[in-house]
C-alpha positions as MATLAB code, in Angstrom:
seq = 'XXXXXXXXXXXXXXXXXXXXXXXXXXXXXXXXXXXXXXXXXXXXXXXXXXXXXXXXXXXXXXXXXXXXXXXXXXXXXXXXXXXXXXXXXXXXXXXXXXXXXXXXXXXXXXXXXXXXXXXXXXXXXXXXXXXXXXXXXXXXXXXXXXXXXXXXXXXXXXXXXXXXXXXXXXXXXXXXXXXXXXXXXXXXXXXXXXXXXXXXXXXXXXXXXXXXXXXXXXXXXXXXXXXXXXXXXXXXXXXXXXXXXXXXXXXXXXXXX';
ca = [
      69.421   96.108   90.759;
      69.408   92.790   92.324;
      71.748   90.114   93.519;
      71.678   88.280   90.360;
      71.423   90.925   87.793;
      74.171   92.655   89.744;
      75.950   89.693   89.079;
      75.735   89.594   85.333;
      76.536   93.120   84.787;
      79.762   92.251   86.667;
      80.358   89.059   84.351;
      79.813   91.190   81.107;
      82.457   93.841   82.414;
      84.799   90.924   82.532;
      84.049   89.677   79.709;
      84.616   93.025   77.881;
      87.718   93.085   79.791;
      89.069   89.871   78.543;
      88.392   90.757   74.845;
      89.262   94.339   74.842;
      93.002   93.314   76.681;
      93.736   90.910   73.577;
      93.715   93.911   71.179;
      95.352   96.727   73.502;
      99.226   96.660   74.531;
     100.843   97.778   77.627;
     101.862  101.729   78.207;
     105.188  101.456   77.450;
     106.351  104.794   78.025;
     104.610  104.944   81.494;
     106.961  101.670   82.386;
     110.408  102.605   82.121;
     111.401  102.252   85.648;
     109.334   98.781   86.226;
     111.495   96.140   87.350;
     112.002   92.796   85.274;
     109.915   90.724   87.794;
     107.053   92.644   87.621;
     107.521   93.810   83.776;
     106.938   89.364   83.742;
     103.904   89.874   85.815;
     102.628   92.420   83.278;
     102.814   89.976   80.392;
     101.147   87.103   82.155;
      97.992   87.166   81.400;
      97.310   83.972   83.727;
      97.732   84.602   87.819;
      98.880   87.952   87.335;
      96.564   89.435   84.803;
      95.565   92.384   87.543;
      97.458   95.013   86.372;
      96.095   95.211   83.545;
      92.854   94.432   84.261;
      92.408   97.603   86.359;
      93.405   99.682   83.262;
      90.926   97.662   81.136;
      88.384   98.657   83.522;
      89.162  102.267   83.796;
      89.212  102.812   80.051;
      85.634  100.912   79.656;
      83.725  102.422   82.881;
      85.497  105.519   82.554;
      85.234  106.705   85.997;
      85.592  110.548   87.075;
      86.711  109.978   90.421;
      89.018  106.567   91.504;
      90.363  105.946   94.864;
      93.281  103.580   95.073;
      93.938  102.569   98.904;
      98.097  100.880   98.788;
      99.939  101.774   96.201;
     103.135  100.096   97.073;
     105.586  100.264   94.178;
     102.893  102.305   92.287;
     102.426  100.031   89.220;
      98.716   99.577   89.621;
      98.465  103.196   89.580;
     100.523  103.679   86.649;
      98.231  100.903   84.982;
      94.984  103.124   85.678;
      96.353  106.084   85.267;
      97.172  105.401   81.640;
      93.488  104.882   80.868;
      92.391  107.757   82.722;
      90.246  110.466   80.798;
      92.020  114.306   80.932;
      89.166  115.248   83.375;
      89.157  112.650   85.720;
      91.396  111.978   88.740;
      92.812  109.380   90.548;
      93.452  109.549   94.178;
      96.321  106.968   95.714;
      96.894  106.589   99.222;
      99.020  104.762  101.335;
     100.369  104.561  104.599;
     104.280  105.069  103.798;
     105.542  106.467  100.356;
     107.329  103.827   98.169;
     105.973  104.088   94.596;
     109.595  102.589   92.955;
     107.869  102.690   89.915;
     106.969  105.912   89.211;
     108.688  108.043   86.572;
     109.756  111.352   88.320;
     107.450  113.679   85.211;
     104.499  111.284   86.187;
     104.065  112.985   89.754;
     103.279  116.100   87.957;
     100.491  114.738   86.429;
      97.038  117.035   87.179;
      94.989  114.054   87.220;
      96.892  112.320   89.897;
      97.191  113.162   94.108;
      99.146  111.006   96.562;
      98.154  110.873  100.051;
     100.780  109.092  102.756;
      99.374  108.071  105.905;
      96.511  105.503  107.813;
      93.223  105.329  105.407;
      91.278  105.129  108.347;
      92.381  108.638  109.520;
      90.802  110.564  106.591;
      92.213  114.025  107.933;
      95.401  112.562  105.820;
      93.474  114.295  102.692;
      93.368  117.481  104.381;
      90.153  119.604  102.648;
      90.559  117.369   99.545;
      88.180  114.095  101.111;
      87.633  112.242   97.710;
      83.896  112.264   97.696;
      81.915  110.659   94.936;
      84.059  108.003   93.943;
      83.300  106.035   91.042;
      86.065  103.175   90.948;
      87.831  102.060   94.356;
      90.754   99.677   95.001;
      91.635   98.350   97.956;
      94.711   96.485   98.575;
      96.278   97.713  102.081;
      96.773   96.161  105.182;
      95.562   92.430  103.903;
      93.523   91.439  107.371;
      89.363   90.857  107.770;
      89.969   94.051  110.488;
      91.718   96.364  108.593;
      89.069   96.376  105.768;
      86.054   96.077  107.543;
      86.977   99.575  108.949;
      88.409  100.672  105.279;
      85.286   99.916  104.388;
      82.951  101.528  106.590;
      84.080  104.341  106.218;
      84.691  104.624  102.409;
      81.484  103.289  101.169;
      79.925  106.710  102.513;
      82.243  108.530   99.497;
      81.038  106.386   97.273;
      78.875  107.202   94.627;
      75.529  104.911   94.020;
      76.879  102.181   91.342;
      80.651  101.994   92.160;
      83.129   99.476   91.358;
      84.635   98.276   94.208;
      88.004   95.630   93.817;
      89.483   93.642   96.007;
      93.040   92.509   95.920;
      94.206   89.251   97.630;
      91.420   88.316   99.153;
      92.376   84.905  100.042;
      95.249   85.693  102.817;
      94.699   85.303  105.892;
      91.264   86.300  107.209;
      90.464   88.398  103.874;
      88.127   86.055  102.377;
      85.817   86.514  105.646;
      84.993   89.899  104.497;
      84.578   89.218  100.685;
      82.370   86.110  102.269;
      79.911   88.587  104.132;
      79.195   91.381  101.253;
      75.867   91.516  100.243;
      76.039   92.486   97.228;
      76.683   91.659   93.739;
      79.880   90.068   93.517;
      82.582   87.943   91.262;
      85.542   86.874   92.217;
      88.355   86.579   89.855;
      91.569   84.701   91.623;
      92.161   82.419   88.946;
      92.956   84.812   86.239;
      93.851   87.796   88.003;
      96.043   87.513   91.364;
      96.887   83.728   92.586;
      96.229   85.683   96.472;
      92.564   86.481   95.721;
      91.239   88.836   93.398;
      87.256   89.965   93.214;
      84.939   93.106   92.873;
      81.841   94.115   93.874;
      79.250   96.283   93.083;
      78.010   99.407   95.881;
      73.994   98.923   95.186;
      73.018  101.154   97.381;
      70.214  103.871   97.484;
      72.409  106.136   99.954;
      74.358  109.655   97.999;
      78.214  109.913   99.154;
      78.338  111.300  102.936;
      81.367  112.774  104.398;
      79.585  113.522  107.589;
      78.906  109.564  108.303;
      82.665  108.592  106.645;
      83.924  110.604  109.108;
      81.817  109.736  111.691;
      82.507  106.266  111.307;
      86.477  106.881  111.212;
      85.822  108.498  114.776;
      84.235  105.468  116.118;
      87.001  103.142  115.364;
      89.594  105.561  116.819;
      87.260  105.173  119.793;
      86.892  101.643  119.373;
      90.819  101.053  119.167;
      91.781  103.635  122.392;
      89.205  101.780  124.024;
      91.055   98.519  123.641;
      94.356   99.936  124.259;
      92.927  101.466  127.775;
      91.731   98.023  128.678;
      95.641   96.564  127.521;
      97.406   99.510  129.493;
      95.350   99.130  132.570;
      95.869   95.297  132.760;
      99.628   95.781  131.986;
     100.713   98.592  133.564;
      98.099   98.752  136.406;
      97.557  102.678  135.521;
      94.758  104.975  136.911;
      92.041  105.162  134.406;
      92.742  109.357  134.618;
      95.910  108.940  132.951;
      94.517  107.286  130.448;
      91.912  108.895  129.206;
      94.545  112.054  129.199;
      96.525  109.607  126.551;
      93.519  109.048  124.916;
      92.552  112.399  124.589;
      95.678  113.695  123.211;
      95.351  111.158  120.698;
      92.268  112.030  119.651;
      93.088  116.059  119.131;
      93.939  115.332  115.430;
      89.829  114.328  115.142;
      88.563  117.167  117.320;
      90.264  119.713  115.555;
      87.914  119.428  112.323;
];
């Protein structure tokens, strides 16, 4: 598919979005421990329309597999998670465990596994590396490095065809990366999140790899202890031996797989 088909197939999903979401209401009985401020989000349906866009999507794509990187209070997950199908599953991960929202029954739910930890360490998920993923949201660590990394290393899980979203892609140095993807692409800030707010669509010809996604989440572990050597040398004036035994004991976590 090419840039510009791409494109339209993304702008009919909207659309489909858009009129679907005036005839469905909000899962109630998944919300009973959402706060009034973001219960006010929910029913805005200008700026903050997000939320319930995500479901919208899940319940028209109908994805098997959806990875959800920052989950903070955990009402985007509830908001996909009440359009998911039985089968399907719906991976959330973020780096410390919040997730306010979240009735205590809903954590028993098959369908849905939490993961705490760095994305970019993807030993976090243990043997269960979500591979083939048909739906993934980011919205972590909002910076142009942070997702560049997420990304190279999560586009080899996904599957050929996925739905990637964006949240707040207009802080700081986000809109950088949603600037440099090649492919197709809409961006939906004005009805969806006043912070930035787009999706994209993986057209690639490459099957999910777990061999290059973690190969690529080596490379920035190298990549960062190689900075940090260069810091602690110039700092601390520290012989580059010592070092690279620091490194190394950083890196055991990696080695071990």
């Amino acid at each position: 598919m090419d840039k510009t088909s791409g494109e339209i197939f993304l702008r009919k999903i909207h659309e489909e979005i858009i009129s679907s979401s005036q005839q469905n209401k909000l899962p109630w009985p998944l919300l009973s421990q959402v706060n009034e401020e973001y219960l006010g989000y929910l029913r805005n349906t200008e700026g903050n329309f997000y939320y319930q866009w995500l479901a919208h999507l899940v319940r028209i794509k109908k994805p098997n597999l959806v990875l959800e990187l920052g989950n903070g209070l955990g009402l985007s997950t509830l908001m996909m998670l009440s359009e998911l199908s039985e089968k399907a599953r719906l991976v959330s991960c973020d780096l410390i465990k919040q997730l306010d929202f979240i009735p205590p029954h809903i954590f028993n739910d098959t369908r849905l596994k939490l993961y705490f930890g760095n994305d970019l360490n993807l030993n976090i998920f243990g043997d269960n590396l979500p591979v083939g993923i048909d739906m993934l949201f980011i919205d972590s660590e909002h910076t142009f490095k942070h997702i560049s990394a997420e990304w190279e290393i999560y586009k080899n899980l996904c599957n050929r065809g996925a739905i990637v979203i964006l949240d707040d892609i207009r802080m700081h140095d986000m809109f950088t990366f949603w600037e440099s993807l090649p492919y197709p692409k809409l961006e939906l800030t004005e009805k969806c999140h006043f912070s930035g707010f787009g999706f994209f669509l993986y057209t690639s010809d490459s099957s999910p790899n777990s061999q290059n996604a973690y190969r690529e989440a080596l490379q920035y572990v190298f990549e960062q202890h190689d900075l940090l050597k260069d810091e602690q040398i110039k700092r601390d004036n520290l012989p580059v031996s010592l070092i690279r035994k620091k490194i190394a004991n950083r890196l055991s976590f990696l080695t071990r797989r």
